[in-house]
C-alpha positions as CSV (number, residue, x, y, z in Angstrom):
1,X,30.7,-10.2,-30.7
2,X,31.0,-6.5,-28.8
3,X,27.9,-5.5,-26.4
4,X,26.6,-3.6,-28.6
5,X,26.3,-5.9,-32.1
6,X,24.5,-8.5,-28.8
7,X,21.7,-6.2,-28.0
8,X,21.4,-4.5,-31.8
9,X,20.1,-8.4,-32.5
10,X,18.4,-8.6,-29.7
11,X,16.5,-5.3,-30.4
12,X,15.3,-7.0,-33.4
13,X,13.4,-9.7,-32.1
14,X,11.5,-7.2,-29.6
15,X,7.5,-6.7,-30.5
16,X,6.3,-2.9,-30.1
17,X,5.7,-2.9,-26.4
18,X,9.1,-4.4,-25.4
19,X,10.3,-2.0,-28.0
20,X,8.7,1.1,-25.6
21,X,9.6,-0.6,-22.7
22,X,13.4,-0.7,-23.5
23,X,13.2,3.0,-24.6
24,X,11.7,3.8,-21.2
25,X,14.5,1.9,-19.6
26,X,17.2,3.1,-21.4
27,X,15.5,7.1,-20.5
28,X,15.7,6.3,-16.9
29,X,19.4,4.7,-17.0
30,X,20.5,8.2,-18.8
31,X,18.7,9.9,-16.2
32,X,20.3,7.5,-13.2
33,X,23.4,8.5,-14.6
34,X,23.4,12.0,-14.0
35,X,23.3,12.0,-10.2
36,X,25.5,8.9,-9.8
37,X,28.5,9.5,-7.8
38,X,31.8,8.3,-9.2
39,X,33.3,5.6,-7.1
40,X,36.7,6.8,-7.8
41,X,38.2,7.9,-4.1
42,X,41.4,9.3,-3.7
43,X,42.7,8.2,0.0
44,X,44.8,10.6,0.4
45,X,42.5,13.4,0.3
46,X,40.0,11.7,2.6
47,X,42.8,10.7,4.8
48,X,43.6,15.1,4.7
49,X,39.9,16.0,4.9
50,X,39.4,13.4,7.8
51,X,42.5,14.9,9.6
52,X,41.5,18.5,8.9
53,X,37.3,18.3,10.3
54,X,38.0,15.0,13.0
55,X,38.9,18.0,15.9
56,X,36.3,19.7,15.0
57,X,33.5,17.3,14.9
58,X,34.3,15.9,18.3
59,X,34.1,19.7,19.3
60,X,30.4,19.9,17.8
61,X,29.5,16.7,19.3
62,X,30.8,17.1,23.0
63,X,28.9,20.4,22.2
64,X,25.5,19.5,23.4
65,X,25.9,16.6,25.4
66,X,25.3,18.6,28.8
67,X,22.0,19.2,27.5
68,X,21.3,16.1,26.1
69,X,22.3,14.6,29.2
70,X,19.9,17.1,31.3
71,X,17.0,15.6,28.3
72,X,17.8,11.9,29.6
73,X,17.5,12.7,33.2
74,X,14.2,14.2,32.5
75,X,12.8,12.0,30.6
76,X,13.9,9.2,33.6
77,X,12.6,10.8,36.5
78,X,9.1,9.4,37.3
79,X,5.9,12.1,37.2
């Protein structure tokens, strides 16, 4: 018996409120669905894009760290 013919008989058994209840859930899984993000990865491309912004993102963060150090030295010395 497929999914579907499973929960067709459950549906039947439901009262009115589990009735509105599963209608409510099933809303919200259709809305879920729109914003979930497909687990398919392709390594290669992450591998690429990894490659391509890694230089760069040791360049933004060795960017600041002469103030940040100046911040931790502050915040160290005593009043």
């Amino acid at each position: 018996m497929k999914v579907q013919e499973r929960l067709q008989e459950e549906i039947k058994s439901l009262n009115e409120q589990q009735l509105n209840d599963l209608e409510q859930y099933i809303a919200f899984l259709k809305y879920r669905s729109r914003f979930m993000i497909s687990q398919s990865f392709d390594n290669d491309n992450i591998f690429s894009l990894y490659r391509k912004y890694s230089k760069e993102d040791i360049e933004f963060a060795e960017e600041g760290m002469d103030d940040y150090i100046v911040g931790l030295n502050k915040e160290d010395t005593p009043l």
